[in-house]
C-alpha positions in Angstrom: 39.0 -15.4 21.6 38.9 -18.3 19.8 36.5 -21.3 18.9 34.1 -23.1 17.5 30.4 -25.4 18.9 27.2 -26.3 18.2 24.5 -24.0 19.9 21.0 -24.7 19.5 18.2 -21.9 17.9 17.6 -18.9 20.5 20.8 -19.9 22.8 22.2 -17.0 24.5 25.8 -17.2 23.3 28.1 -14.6 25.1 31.8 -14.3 22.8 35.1 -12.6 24.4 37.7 -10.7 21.8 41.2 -11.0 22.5 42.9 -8.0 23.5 44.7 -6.4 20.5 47.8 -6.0 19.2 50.2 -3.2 20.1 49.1 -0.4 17.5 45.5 -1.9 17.0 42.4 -1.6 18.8 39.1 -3.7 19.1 37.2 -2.5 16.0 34.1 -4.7 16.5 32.3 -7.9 15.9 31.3 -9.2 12.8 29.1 -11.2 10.7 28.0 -11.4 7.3 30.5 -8.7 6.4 28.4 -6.0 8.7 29.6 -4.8 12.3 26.8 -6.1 14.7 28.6 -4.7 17.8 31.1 -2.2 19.3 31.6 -4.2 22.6 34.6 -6.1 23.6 32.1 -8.5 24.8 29.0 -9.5 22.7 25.9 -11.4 23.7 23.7 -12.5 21.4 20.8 -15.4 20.5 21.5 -17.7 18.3 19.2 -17.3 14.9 20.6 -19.3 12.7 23.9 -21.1 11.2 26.5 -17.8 11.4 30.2 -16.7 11.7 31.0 -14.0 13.9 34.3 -12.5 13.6 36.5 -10.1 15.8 37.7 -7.2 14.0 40.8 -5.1 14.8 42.3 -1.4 13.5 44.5 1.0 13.7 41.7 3.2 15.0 37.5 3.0 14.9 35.1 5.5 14.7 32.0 3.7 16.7 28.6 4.7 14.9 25.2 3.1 16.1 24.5 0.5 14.1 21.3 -2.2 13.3 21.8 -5.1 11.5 18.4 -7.7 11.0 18.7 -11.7 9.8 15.6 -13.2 8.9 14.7 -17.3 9.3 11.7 -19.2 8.2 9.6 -22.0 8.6 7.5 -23.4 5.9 4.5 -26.3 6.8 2.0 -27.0 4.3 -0.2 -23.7 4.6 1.3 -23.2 8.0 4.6 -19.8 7.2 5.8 -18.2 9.6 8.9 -15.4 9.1 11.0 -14.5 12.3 13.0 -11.3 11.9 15.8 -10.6 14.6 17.5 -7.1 14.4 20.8 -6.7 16.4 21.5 -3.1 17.6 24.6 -1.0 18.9 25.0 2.2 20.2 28.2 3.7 21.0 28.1 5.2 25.0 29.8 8.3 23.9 27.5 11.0 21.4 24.8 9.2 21.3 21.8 8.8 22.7 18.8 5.9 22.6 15.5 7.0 21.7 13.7 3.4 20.6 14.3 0.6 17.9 11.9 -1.6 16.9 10.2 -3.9 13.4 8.1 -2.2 10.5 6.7 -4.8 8.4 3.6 -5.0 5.8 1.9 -8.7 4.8 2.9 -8.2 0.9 6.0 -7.2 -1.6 7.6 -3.9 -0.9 10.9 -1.5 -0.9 12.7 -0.2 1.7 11.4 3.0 0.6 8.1 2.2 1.3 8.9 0.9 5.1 9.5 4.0 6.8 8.2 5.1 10.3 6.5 8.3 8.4 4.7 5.5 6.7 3.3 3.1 9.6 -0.5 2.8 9.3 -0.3 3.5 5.1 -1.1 1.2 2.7 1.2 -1.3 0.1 -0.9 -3.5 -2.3 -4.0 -3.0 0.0 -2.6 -4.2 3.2 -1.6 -1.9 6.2 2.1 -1.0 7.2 2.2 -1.6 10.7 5.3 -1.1 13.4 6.7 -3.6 16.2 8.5 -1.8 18.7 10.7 -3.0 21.4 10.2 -2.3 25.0 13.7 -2.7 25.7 15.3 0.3 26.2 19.0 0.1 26.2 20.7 0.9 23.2 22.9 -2.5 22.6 20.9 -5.4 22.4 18.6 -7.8 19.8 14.8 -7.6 19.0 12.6 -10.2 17.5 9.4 -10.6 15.6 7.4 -13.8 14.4 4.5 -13.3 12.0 2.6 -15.2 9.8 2.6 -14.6 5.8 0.3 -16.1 3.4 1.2 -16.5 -0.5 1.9 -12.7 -0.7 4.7 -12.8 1.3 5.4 -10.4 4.2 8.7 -7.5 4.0 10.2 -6.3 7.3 13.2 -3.3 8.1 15.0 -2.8 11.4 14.9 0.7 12.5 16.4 2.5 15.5 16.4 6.1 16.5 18.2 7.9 18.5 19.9 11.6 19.3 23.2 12.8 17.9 25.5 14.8 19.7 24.2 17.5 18.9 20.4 16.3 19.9 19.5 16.1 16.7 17.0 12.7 15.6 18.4 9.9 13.5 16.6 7.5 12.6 18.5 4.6 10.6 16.7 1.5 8.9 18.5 -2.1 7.9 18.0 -3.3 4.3 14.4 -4.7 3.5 13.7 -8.6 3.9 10.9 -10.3 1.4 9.7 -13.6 2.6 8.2 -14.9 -0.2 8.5 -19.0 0.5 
């Protein structure tokens, strides 16, 4: 589909592609570049001033996916970072173990956000994890916390089972709040 509005922060906003050409099929939704989902139909809460786009193809290899935008708000001493991750699972070869936040309260890497990591230490503060309690594999998770002058860094993960059972576990790039 097409169009256009105004929506305001945490709406749920529910977009409809078009059917595709002869010789192309639904490839997925799009924003910032990245696919955010596989489905024809695509609810998600609105986060911040975006662009989604409906992709088409000759042909599409569906892989999960998790994408994560970040918003903050900045009062005097009063910070607060909100990380959103949007996550997709194809029905087919896949299947949904959990997804969720890791974050620390200072600079770091992706490298250093890892679930093998959770409960370790960056710069003296603790690497904790955030994990959703929703558990279907298509859908959006969010986390608010509080940062002081170090910052705070966040990644999206998601695990889940191949096809073959095997356990993947895929992480978004890292986000520093340092505001």
């Amino acid at each position: 589909g097409t169009g256009s509005g105004t929506y305001a922060y945490d709406s749920e906003i529910r977009v409809i592609a078009n059917a595709p050409s002869d010789g192309y099929v639904f490839a997925g939704w799009e924003v910032g570049g990245k696919i955010v989902s596989y489905a024809q139909s695509y609810n998600f809460f609105v986060s911040k001033d975006m662009t989604i786009t409906a992709t088409y193809a000759q042909s599409v290899v569906a892989k999960p996916i998790i994408t994560m935008e970040v918003t903050t708000e900045v009062s005097g001493s009063y910070k607060i970072a909100g990380f959103q991750t949007t996550r997709s699972i194809p029905a087919a070869g896949y299947t949904f173990v959990e997804s969720g936040i890791i974050y620390v309260k200072a600079q770091a890497t992706a490298n250093d956000l890892v679930l093998a990591n959770v409960e370790g230490l960056v710069s003296g503060k603790t690497i904790k994890v955030s994990t959703a309690t929703s558990q279907e594999g298509n859908g959006q998770y969010n986390l608010n916390a509080s940062y002081t002058e170090l910052g705070i860094t966040a990644v999206g993960f998601m695990t889940y089972l191949d096809g073959s059972g095997n356990k993947v576990t895929i992480y978004t790039d890292a986000y520093n709040v340092t505001q």
